[in-house]
N, C-alpha and C positions, 0 to 999 in steps of 0.2 A: 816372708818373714825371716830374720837374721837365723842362720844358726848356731848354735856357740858354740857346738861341737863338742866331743867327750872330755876334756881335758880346761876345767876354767881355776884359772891360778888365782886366792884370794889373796890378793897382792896387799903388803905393808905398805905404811904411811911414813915414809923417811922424815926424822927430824933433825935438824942441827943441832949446835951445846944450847941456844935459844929456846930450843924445842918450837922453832917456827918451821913448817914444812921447806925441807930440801930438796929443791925440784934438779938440780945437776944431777944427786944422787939418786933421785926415782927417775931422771932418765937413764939413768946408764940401768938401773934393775930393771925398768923397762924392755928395755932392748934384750938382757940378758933371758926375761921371759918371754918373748915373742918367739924365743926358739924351740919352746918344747910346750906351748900353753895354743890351745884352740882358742879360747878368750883369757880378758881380764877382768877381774872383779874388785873395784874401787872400793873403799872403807867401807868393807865390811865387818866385822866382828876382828879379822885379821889387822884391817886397818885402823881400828881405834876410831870408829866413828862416835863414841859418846863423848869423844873430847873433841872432835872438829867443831868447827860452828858451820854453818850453810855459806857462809862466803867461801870458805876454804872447802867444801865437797865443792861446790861449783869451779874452783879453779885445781882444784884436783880431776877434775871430768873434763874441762876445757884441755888443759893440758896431757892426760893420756889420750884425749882422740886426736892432738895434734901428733906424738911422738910415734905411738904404736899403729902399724895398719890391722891391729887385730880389735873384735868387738868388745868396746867396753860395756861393762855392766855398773851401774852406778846401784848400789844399795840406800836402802829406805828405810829405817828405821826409827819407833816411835811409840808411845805409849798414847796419844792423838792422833782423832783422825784429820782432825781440821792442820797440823803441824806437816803431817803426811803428806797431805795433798798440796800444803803450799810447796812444800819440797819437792813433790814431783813436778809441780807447775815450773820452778826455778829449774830444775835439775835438763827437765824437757829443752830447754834454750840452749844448754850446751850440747845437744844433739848426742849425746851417749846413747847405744842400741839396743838398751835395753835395762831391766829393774830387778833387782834383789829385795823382793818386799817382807820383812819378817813379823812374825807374828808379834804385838803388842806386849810389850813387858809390864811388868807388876800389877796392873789394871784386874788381870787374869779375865778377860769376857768369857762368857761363855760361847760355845760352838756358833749358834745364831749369829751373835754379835760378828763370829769372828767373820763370818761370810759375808758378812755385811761389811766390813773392814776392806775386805780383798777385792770386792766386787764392788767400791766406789769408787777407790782407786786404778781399776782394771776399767771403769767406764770412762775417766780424764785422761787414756793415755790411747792409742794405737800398739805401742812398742810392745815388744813381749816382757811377759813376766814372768818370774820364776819366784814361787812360794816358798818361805826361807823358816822350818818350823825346827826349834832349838830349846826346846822344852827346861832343859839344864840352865840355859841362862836367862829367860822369859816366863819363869812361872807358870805357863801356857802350854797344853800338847794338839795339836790338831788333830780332831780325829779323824778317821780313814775313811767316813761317811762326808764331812766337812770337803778332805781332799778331792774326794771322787764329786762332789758337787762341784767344787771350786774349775776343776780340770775341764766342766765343759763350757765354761768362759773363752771365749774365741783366743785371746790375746795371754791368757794363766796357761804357760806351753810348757811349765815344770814345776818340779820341787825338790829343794836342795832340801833333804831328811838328815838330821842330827839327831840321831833318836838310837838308842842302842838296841831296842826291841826292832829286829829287820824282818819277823815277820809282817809285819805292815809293810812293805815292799811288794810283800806277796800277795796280798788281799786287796793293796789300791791297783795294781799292773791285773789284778783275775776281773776287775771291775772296768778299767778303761785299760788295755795292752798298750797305748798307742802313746802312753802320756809318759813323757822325759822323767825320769828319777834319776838323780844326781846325790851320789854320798855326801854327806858332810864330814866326814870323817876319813881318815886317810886311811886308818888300819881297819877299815868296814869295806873298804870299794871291793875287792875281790867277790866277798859274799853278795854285796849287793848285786855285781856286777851278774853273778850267777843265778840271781832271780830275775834277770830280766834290766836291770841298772843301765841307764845311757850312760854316767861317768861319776868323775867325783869333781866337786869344787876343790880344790886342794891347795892347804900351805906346806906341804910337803917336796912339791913340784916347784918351789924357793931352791931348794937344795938338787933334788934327784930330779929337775923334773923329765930329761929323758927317760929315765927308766919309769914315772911314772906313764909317761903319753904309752911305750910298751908293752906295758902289763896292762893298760885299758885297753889299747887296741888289737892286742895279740889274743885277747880271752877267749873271740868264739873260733879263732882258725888254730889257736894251739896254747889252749887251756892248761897243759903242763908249766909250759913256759912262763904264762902270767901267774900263776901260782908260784914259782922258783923265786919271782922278781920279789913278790909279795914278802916272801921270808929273806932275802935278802934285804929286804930294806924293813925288818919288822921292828930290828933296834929303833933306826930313826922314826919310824911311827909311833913308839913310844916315847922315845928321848923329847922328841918336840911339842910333848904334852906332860909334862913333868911338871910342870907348874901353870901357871895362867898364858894361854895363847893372849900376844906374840911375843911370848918373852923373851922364850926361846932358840925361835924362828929367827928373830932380829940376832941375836947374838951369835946363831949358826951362820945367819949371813957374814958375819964380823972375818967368820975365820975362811970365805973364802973371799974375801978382798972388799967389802961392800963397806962403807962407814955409814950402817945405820942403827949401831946399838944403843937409840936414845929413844924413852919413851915419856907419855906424859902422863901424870901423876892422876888416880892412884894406880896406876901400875909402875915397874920400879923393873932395874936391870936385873938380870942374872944371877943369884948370888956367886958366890966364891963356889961351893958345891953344886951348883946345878951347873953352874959354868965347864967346870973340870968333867962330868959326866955328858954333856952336847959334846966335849969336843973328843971325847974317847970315843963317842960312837961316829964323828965327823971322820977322825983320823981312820977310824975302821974299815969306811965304805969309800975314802975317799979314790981309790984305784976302779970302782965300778961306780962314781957320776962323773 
């Protein structure tokens, strides 16, 4: 089975003034992440997947398994299970290695249900899966009894955690040790990372991502040091959440040569003030990425 490795970048959705996907410019960030990202992660939350349609995730997955030699991860997102599963049936054809399945939005099911969601999905695939539970923007929180059932599904090989509460780290790793936890959150990987954390999914590693591959890799041989990287980069862990992810993100790319600060509606660029604060904390760190 693939392994994605500590470090998975959830990569933006470049648009043109069209706001039709700009696939020159997701090559060139492509390549830019393949040098510090263990995998990638296609429209995810990062990538504005509630405004693609399923032809466009399909040739957004076609085309980064042409570009990148690293493993893409296609995200699944859905408040249907029947919607779900034709998307992974389509999604499977582009041969992407693997699935970011998140929990169901506004629906809010209960715990049962939600096993029942993971575990239908996890039966029409082989590929690995990674359980994507974001409570803040899904109305939903998985509980730590739910994960730890879900985790002994042969093919359920993680869970990306967006959850501020990180003693649940602690509780589903004292129940299965064995099972991949991956932050969602860029300025949590440290702490998670020291209960036990294989990495983080990170849009942060847009910008830093050497220093973030570092400070994940560096923790159990020299924990000073991935703690140093942490507070150096603690501005940008805030700055790129200052308003709705990827507002930010896209606009931080702007200022190191990338043209992709265009999104599609309802999210909206930068303002004037948010903009002027991304690029105080870009110009601050920009001698240590």
């Amino acid at each position: 089975m693939v392994n994605f490795g500590n470090v998975i970048t959830a990569s933006i959705t470049p648009f043109n003034e069209n706001l039709e996907i700009d696939f020159k410019e997701f090559e060139k960030l492509l390549l830019h992440l393949e040098n510090h990202s263990d995998s990638i992660l296609v429209f995810g939350t990062t990538g504005e997947s509630p405004t693609l349609s399923l032809e466009e995730k399909i040739k957004i997955s076609e085309f980064a398994k042409k570009t990148t030699k690293l493993p893409v991860i296609a995200n699944i997102s859905s408040n249907s299970t029947e919607k779900s599963l034709k998307e992974l049936e389509m999604l499977e054809k582009t041969d992407v290695d693997g699935f970011l399945v998140t929990t169901p939005y506004y629906n809010r099911p209960p715990q049962d249900a939600l096993y029942d969601y993971f575990s239908s999905i996890a039966s029409k695939t082989s590929r690995p899966i990674i359980v994507y539970n974001i409570p803040s923007r899904t109305g939903v929180d998985l509980e730590v009894t739910t994960i730890v059932e879900l985790s002994k599904i042969k093919n359920i090989i993680g869970l990306k955690q967006s959850h501020s509460d990180i003693t649940k780290i602690s509780e589903i790793l004292s129940l299965n040790p064995s099972f991949n936890i991956y932050s969602g959150d860029d300025i949590l990987t440290l702490p998670a990372l020291s209960l036990g954390a294989k990495g983080v999914v990170s849009v942060c590693s847009h910008i830093a991502g050497n220093m973030i591959k570092k400070m994940v890799t560096s923790f159990k041989t020299n924990p000073e040091e991935s703690r140093n990287i942490h507070y150096s980069l603690y501005k940008l862990f805030k700055v790129l959440f200052i308003t709705t992810n990827p507002i930010p993100v896209k606009y931080a790319l702007t200022l190191l040569g990338f043209n992709v600060n265009n999104l599609r509606p309802p999210l909206r660029k930068a303002s004037q003030e948010e903009a002027q604060k991304i690029k105080e904390v870009i110009e601050s760190i920009t001698t240590k990425i």
